[in-house]
Rosetta silent file (secondary structure, phi, psi, omega in degrees, C-alpha in Angstrom):
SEQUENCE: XXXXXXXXXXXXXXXXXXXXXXXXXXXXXXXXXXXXXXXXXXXXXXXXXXXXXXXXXXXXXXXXXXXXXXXXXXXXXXXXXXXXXXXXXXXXXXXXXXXXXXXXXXXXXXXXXXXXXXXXXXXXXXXXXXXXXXXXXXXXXXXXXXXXXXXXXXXXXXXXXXXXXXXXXXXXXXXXXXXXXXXXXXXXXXXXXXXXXXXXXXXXXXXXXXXXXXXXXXXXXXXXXXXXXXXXXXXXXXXXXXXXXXXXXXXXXXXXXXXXXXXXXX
SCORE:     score description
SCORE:     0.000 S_00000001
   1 L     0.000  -60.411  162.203   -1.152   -0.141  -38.951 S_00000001
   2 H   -27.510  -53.525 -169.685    2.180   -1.380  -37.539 S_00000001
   3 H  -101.977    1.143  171.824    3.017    1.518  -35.635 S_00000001
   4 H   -68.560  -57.750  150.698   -0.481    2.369  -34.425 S_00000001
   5 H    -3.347  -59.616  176.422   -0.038   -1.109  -33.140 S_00000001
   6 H   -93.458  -26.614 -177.922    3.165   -0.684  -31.263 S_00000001
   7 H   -97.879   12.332  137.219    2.283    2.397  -30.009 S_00000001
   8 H   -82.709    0.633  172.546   -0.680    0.940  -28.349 S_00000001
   9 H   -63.179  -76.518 -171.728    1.092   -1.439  -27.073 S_00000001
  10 H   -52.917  -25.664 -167.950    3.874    0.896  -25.966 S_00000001
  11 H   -99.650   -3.665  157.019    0.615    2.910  -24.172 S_00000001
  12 H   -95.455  -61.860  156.951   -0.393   -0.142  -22.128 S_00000001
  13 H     6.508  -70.620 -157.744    3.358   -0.730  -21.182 S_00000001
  14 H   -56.786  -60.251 -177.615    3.231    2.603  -19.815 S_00000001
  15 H   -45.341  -78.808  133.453    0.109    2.092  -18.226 S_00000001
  16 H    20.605  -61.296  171.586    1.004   -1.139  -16.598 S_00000001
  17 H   -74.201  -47.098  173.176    3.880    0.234  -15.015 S_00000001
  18 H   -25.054  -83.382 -171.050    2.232    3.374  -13.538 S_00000001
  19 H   -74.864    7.824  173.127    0.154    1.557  -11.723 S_00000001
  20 H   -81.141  -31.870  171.748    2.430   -0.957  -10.278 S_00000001
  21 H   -51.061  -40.026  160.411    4.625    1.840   -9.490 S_00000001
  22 H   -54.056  -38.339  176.290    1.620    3.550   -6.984 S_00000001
  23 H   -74.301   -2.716  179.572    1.474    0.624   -5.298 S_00000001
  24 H   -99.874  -47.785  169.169    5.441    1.024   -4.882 S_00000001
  25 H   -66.067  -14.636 -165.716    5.334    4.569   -4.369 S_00000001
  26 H   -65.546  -48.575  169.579    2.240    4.179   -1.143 S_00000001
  27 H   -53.053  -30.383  165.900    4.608    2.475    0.530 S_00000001
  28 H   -64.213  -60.586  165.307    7.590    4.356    0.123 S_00000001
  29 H    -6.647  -89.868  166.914    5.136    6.609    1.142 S_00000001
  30 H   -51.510  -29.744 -178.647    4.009    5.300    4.321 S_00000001
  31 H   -97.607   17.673  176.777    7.819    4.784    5.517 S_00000001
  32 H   -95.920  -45.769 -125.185    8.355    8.619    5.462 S_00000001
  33 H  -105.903    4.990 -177.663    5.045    9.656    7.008 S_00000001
  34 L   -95.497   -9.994 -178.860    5.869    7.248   10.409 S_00000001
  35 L  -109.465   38.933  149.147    8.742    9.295   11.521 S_00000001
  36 L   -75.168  152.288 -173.422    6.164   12.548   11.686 S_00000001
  37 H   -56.117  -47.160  174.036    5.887   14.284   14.989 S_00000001
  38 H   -39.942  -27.043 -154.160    1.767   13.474   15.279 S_00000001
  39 H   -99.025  -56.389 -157.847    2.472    9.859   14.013 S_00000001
  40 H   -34.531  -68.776 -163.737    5.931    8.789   16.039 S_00000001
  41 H   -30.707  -64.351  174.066    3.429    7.979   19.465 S_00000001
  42 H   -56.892   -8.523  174.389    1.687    5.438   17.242 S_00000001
  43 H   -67.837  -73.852 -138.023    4.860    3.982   15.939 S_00000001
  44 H   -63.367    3.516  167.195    6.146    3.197   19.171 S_00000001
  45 L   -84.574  -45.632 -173.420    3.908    0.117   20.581 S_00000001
  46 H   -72.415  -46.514  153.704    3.789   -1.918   17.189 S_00000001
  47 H   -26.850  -58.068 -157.036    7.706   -0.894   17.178 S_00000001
  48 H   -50.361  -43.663 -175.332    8.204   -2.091   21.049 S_00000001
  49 H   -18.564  -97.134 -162.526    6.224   -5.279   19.123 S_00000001
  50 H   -46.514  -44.397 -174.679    8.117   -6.018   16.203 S_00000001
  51 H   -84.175  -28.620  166.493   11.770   -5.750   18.353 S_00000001
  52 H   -79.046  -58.338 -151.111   10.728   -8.517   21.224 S_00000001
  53 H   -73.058  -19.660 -136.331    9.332  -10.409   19.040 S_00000001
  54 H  -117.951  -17.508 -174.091   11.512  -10.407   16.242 S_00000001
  55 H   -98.729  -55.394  164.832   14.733  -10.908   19.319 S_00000001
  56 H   -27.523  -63.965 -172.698   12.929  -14.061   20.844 S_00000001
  57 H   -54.614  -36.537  166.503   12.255  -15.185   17.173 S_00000001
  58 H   -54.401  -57.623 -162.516   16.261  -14.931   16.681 S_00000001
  59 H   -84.746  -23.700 -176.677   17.333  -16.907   19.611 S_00000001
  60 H  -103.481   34.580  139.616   15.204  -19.385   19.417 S_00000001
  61 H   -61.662  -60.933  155.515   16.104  -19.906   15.785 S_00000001
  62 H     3.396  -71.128 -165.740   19.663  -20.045   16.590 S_00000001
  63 H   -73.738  -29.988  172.375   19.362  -22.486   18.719 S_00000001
  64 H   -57.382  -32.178 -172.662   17.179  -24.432   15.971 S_00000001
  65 H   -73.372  -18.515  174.179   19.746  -23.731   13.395 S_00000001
  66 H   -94.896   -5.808 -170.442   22.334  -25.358   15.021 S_00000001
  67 H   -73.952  -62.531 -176.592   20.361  -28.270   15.789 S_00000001
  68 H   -32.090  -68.091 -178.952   19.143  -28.355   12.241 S_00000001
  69 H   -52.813  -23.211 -168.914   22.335  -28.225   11.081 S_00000001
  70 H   -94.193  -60.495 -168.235   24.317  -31.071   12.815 S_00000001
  71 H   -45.629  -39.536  174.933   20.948  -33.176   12.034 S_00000001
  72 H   -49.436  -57.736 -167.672   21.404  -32.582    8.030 S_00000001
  73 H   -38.538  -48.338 -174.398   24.905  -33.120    8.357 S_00000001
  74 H   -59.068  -25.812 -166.759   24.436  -36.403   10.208 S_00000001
  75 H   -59.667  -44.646 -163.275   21.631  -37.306    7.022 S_00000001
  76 L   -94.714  133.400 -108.705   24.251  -37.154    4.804 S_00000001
  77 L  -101.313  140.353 -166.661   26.207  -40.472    3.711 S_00000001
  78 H   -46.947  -60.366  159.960   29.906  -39.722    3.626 S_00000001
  79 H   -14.927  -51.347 -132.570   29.789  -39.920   -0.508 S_00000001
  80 H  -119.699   17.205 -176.917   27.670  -37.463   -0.706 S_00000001
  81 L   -59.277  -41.590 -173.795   29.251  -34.940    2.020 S_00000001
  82 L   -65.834    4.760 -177.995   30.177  -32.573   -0.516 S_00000001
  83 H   -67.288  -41.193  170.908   26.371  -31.663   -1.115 S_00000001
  84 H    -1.973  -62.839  166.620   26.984  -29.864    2.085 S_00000001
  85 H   -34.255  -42.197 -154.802   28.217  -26.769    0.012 S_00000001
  86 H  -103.815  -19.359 -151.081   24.290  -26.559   -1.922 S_00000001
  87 H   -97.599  -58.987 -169.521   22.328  -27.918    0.885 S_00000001
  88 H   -19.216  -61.966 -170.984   23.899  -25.357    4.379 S_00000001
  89 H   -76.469  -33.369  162.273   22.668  -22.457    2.191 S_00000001
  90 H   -47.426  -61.318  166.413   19.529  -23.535    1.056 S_00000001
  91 H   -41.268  -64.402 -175.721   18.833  -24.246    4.624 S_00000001
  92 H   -68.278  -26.449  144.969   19.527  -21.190    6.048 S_00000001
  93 H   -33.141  -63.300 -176.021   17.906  -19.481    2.913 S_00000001
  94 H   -77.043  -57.665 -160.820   14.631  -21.425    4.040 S_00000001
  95 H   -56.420  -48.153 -139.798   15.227  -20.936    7.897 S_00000001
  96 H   -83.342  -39.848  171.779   15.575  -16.963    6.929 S_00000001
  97 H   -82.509  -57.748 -173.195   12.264  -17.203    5.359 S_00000001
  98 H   -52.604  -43.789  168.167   10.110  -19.257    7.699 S_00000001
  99 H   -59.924  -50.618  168.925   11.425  -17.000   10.588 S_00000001
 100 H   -40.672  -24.068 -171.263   10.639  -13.862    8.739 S_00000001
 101 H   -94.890  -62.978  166.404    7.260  -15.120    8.101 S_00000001
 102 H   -36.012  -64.237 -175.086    6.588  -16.195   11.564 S_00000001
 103 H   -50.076  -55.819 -173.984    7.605  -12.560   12.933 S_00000001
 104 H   -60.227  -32.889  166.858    5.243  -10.707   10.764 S_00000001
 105 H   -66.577  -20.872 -177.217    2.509  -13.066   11.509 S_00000001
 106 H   -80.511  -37.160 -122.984    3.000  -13.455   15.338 S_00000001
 107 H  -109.294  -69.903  121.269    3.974   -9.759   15.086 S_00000001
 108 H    22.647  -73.536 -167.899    0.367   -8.887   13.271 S_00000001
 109 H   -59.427  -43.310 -171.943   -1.343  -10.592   15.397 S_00000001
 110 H   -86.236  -52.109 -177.399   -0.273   -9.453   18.646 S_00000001
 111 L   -84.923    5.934 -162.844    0.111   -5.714   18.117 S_00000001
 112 L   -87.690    2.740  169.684   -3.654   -5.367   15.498 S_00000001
 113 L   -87.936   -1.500 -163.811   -5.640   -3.745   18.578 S_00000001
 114 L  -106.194  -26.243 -178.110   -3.101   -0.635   18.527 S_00000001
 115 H   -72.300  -13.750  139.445   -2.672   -0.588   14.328 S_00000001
 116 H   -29.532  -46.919 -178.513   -5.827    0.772   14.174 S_00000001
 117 H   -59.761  -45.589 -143.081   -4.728    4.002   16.169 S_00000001
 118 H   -81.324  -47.181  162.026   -1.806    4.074   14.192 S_00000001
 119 H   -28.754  -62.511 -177.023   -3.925    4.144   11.032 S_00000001
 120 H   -58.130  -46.075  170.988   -6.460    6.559   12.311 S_00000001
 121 H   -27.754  -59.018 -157.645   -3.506    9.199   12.925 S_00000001
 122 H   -65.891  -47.861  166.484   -2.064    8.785    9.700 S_00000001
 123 H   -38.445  -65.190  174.403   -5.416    9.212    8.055 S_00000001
 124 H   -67.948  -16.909  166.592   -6.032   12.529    9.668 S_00000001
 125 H  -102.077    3.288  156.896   -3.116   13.697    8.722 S_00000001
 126 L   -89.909   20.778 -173.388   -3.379   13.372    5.218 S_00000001
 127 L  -135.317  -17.203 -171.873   -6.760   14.105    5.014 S_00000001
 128 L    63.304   23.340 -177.547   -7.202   16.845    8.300 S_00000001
 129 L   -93.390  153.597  148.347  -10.627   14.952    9.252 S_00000001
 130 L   -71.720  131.971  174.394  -11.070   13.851   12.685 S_00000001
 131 L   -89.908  162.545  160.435  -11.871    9.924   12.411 S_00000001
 132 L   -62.219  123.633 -178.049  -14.622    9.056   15.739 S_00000001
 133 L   -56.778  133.618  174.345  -12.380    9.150   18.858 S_00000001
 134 L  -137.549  130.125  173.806  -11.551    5.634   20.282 S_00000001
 135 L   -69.915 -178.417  159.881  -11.065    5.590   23.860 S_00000001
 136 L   -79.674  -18.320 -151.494   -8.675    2.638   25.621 S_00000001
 137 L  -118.836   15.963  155.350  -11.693    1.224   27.159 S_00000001
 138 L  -116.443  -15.198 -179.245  -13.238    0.699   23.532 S_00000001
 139 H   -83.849  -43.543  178.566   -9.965   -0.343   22.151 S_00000001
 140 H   -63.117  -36.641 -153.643  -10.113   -3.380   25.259 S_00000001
 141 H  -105.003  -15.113  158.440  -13.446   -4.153   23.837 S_00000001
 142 H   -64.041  -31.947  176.774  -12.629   -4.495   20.500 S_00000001
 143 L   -26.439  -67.736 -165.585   -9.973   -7.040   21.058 S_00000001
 144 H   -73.073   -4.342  160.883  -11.753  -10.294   20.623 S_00000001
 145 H   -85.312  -93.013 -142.259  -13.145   -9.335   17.228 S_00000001
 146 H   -45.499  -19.238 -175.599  -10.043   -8.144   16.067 S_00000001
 147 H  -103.764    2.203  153.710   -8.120  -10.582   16.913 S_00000001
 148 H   -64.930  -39.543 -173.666  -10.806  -13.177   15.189 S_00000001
 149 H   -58.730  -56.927  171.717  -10.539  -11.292   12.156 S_00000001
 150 H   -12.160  -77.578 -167.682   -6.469  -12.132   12.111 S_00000001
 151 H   -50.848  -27.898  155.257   -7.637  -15.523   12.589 S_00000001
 152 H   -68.494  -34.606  138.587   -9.908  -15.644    9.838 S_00000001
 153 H   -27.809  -56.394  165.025   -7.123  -13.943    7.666 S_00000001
 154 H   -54.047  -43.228 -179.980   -5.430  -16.737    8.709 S_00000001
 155 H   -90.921   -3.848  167.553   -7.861  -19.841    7.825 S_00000001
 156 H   -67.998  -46.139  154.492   -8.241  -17.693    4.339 S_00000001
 157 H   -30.963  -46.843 -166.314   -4.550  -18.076    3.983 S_00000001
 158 H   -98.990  -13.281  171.790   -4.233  -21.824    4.690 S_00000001
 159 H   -69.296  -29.758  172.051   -7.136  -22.237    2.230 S_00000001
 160 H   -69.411  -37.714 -179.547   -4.871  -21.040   -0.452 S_00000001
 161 H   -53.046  -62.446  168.208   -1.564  -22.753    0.789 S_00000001
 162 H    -9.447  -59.826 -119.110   -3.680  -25.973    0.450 S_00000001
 163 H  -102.500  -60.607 -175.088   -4.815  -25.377   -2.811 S_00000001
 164 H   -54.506  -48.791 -179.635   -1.272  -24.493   -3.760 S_00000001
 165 H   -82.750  -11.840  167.498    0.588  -27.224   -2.624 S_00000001
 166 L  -106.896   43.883  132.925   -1.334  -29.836   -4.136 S_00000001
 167 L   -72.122  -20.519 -177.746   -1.059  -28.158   -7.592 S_00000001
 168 L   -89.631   38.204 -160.572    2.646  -28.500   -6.678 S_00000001
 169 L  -145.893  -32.882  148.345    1.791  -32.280   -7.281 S_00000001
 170 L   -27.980   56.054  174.622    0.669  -31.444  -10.543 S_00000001
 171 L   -44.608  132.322 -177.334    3.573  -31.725  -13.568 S_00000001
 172 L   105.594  -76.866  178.504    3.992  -29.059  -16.016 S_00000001
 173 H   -30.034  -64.696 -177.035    1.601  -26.824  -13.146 S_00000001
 174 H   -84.797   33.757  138.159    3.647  -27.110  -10.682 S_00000001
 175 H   -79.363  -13.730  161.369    6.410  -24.853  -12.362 S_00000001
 176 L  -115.738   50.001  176.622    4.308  -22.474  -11.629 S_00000001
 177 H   -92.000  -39.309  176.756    3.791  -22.704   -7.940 S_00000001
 178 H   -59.350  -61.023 -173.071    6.939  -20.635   -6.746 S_00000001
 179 H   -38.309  -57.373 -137.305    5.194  -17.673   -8.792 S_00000001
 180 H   -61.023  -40.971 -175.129    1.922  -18.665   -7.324 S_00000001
 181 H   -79.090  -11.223  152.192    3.582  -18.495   -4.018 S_00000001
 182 H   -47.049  -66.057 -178.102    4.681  -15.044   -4.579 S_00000001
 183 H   -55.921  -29.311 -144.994    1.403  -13.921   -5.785 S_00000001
 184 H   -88.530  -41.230 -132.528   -0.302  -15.568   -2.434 S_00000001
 185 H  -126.772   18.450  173.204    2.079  -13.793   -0.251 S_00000001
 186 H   -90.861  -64.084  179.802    2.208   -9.998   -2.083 S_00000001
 187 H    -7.623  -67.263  176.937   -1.722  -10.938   -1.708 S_00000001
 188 H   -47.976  -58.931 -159.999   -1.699  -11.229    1.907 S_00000001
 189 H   -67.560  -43.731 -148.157    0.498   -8.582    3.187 S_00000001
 190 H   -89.006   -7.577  161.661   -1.951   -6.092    1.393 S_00000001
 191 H   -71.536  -45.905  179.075   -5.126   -7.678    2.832 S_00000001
 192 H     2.332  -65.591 -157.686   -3.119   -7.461    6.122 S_00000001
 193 H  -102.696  -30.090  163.660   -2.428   -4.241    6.173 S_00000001
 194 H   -56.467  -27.292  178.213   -5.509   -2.805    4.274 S_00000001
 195 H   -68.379  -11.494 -175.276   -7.507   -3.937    6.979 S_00000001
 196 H   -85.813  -59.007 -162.354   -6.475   -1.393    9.504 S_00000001
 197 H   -79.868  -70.174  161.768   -7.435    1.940    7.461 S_00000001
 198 L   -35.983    7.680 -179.591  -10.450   -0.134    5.934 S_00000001
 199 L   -86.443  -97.321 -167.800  -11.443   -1.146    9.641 S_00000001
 200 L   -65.097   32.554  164.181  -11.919    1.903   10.925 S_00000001
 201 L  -131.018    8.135  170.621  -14.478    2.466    8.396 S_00000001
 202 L   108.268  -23.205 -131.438  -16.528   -0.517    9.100 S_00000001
 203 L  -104.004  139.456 -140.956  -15.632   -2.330    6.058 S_00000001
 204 L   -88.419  178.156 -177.143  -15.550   -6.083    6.650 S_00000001
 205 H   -54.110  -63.864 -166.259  -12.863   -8.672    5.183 S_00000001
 206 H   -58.639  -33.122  173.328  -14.667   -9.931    2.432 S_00000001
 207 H   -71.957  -39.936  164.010  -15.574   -6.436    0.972 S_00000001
 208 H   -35.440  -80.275 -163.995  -11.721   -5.406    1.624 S_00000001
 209 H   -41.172  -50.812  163.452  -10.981   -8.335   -0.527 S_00000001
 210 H   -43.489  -60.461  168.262  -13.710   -6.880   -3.521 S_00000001
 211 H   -48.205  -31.879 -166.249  -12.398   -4.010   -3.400 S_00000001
 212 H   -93.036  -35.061 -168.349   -8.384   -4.263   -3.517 S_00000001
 213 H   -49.222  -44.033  149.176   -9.380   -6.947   -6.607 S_00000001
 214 L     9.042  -67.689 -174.283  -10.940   -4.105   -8.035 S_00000001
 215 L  -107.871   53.587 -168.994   -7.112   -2.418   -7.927 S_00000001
 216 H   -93.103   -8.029 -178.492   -5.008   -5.821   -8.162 S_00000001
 217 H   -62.070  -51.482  179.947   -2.113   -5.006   -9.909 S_00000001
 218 H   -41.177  -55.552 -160.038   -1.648   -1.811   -7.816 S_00000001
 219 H   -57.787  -41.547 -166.899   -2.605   -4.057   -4.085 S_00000001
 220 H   -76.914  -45.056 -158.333    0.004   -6.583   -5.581 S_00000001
 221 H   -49.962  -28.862  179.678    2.875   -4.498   -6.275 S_00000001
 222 H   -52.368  -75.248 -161.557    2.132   -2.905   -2.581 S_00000001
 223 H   -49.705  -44.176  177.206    2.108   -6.262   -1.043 S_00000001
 224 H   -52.400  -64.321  174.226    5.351   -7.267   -3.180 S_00000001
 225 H   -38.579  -44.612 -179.030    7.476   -4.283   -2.049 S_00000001
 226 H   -72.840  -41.625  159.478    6.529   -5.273    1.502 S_00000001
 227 H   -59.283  -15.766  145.587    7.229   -8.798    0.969 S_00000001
 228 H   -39.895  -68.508 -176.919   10.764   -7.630   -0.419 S_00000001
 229 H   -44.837  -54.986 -173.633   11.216   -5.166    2.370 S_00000001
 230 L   -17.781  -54.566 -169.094   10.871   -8.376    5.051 S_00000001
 231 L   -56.219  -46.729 -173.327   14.053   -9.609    3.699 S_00000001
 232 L   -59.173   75.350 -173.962   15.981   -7.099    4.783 S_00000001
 233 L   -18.792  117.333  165.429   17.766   -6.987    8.285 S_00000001
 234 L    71.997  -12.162 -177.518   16.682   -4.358   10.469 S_00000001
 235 L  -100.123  -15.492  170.566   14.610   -1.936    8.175 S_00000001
 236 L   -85.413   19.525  156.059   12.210   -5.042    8.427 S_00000001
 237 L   -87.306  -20.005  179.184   11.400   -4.059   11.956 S_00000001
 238 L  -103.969   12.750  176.270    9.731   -0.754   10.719 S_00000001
 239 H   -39.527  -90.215 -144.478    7.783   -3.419    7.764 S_00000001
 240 H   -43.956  -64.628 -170.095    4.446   -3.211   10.084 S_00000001
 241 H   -57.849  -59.960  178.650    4.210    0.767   10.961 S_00000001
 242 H   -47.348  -57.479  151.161    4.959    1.414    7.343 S_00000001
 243 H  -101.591   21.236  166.597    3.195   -0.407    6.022 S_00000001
 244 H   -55.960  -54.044  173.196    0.363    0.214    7.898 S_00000001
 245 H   -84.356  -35.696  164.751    0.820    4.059    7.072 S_00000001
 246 H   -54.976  -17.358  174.099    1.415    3.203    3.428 S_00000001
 247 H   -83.165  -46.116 -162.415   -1.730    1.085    3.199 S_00000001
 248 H   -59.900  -43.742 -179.281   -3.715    4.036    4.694 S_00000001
 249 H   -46.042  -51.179  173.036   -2.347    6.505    2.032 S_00000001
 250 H   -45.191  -39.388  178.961   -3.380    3.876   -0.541 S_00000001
 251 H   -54.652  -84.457 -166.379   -6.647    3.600    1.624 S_00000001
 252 H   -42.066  -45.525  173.371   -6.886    7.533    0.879 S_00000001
 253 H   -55.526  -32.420 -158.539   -5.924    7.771   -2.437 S_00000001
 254 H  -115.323  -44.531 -179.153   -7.671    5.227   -4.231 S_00000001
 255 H   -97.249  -48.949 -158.258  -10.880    3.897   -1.899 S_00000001
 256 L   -67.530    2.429 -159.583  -11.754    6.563    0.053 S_00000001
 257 L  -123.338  -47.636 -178.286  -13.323    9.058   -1.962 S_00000001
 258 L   -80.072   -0.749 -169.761  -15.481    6.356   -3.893 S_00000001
 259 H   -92.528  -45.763 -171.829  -16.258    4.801   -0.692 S_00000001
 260 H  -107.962   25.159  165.989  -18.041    8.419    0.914 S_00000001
 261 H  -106.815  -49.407  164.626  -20.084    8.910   -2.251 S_00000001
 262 H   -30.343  -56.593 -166.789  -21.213    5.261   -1.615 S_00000001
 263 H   -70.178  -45.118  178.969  -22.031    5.944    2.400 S_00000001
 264 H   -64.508  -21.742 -178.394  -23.326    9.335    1.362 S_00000001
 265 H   -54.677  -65.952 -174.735  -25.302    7.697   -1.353 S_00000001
 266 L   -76.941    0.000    0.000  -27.329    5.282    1.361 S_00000001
């Protein structure tokens, strides 16, 4: 009894890990398949992106950080100067995050009429279908829905921060709000990024959203690896094209095949 016991256990363990690992390998994935010859064209606008925005977003941190900094300094009471040590890094810990978070969203925003393209490439080449050809003068006309859907991504977003910070008001609960805010923000990046390959199949936010629940361990570890990757100076300039092509693989692997029994179905 005992060891059929552990080794059911031991066979959800396994299981468990697998699939957080797919959502770890798509990504991996996706940051091979952007430096192919077919794909590199489609890199290089959300690239051009990601490096102004992300050099703007430096300096005019900078200059916030030193401001920031003399203003703590001044907060604190001479007594208490040695706090200095725990607080400097904390700050800049938090600065380090809020910018990072700004770039990918500014960065997202601004480049999502061309991550489409860069999807549809990637798509054909793992799959060696032609997607329907999108001119530039259909890509200009797509803008203003695309860039409401961001923005609706966006007010979906602040409904959860909401939610979240006043459980983090809560006692006892709000020990678990840093997880929560983890979960919210693995969450995100993969509707983000899902939305591009799932796009260019019609399929609208809210169905995205059915669907990845569908697969949530997998969509979180994907979003978590990408939310890792951010941290990281300079490989988080190739975050967006990666994962962009790493969502699509995922896109292929996992939706796409149950998705064109559905269309073929109706």
């Amino acid at each position: 009894m005992n060891t059929a016991f552990i080794a059911f256990g031991l066979f959800l363990l396994s299981l468990f890990f697998n699939i957080m690992f797919k959502g770890i390998h798509y990504f991996l994935a996706g940051l091979g398949l952007i430096f192919k010859p077919k794909i590199r064209p489609f890199v290089f606008i959300p690239l051009l992106i990601n490096v102004l925005i992300f050099s703007i977003l430096i300096y005019y941190g900078w200059q916030q950080y030193q401001q920031g900094i003399a203003w703590l300094t001044a907060q604190l009471p001479t007594w208490l100067a040695w706090l200095e040590v725990v607080l400097i890094p904390l700050f800049i810990i938090a600065a380090l995050v809020v910018v990072f978070f700004t770039f990918t969203l500014v960065a997202n925003f601004v480049s999502s009429p061309f991550n489409g393209l860069l999807a549809e490439a990637v798509e054909k080449r793992l799959t060696g279908e032609e997607l329907p050809a999108t001119s530039w003068s259909q890509i200009i006309k797509t803008i203003p829905s695309v860039l409401m859907t961001e923005i609706n991504k966006l007010l979906y977003y602040l409904r959860w921060v909401i939610l979240i910070l006043l459980l983090s008001f809560i006692p006892v609960i709000n020990l678990l709000t840093p997880f929560l805010w983890l979960i919210l923000g693995a969450w995100m990046l993969v509707l983000q990024y899902m939305d591009y390959p799932m796009g260019n199949h019609g399929i609208k936010l809210k169905q995205q959203r059915q669907l990845l629940s569908h697969h949530l361990l997998m969509s979180l570890s994907f979003g978590g690896v990408v939310l890792a990757a951010m941290l990281i100076p300079f490989l988080n300039l190739l975050i967006m094209p990666a994962a962009i092509a790493g969502a699509t693989q995922f896109w292929v692997m996992e939706f796409r095949p149950s998705h064109r029994t559905d269309t073929n179905s109706h």
